[in-house]
Structures are given as structure tokens and as C-alpha cells.
PAGUGU-44925 format. One record per residue (C-alpha): x, y, z; residue in three letters. Coordinates in pm, whole numbers, plus 32768, in hexadecimal, padded with zeros to 4 digits. Example, Ala and Ser with C-alpha at 12.3 -4.5 7.8 and 13.67 -1.06 7.14 Angstrom:
<pts>
84CE;7E3E;830C;ALA
8557;7F96;82CA;SER
</pts>
This chain:
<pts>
76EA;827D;067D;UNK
77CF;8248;0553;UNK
7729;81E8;0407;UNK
77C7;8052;0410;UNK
772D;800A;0577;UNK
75E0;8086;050E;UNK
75ED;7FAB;03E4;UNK
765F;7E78;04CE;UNK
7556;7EA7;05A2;UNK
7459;7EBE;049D;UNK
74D0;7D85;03EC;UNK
74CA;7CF6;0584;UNK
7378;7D5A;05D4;UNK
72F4;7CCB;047A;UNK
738E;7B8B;049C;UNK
72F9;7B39;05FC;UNK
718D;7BF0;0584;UNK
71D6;7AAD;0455;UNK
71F8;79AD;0524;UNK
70F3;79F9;0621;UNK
7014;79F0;04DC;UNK
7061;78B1;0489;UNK
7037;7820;05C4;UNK
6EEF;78B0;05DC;UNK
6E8B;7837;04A7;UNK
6F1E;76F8;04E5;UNK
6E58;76E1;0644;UNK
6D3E;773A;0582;UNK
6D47;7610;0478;UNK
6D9E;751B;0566;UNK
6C72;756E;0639;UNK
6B88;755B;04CC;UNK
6C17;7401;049C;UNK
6BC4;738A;05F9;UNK
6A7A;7414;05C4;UNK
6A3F;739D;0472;UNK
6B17;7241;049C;UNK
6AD7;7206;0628;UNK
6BB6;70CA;0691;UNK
6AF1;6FA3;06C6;UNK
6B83;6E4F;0774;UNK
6BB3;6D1B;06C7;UNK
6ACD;6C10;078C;UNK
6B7B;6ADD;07F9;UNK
6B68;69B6;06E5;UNK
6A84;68CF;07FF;UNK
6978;69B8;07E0;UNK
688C;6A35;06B6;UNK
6785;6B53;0678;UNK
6663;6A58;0629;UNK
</pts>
């Protein structure tokens, strides 16, 4: 292999190895905030907690 398409694929291989990082990561603090922030449903406005 010639010294440019070793350098392309490095710079290729990085770039997709990047953004599977960040979607992990991003997975990863969108499951903490649903842990940590879980959605709760507004109750209708006839009813009340007491």
C-alpha cells in the first residue's frame, strides 16, 4: 500500500472509532437522565393528590 492510502484509512478508521464514541457516550447520558429524571405524567386538572 502506498504511503497516502494508509494515511486515508487511518484518518477513516479514526473518524468512525469518534463517532461511535460519542454515540456511546451519548446513549450513556441519556440513559443517566432517564434514570436520574424518570418522566412522570401530568395528572388531569379534575383530579388532585389529597
Amino acid at each position: 500500500m502506498t504511503a497516502t492510502l494508509e494515511l486515508a484509512l487511518l484518518i477513516a478508521v479514526l473518524g468512525i472509532g469518534g463517532i461511535f464514541i460519542f454515540m456511546a457516550l451519548f446513549y450513556l447520558m441519556i440513559r443517566a437522565l432517564d434514570k436520574y429524571l424518570p418522566y412522570r405524567e401530568d395528572e388531569p386538572e379534575g383530579k388532585s393528590s389529597e
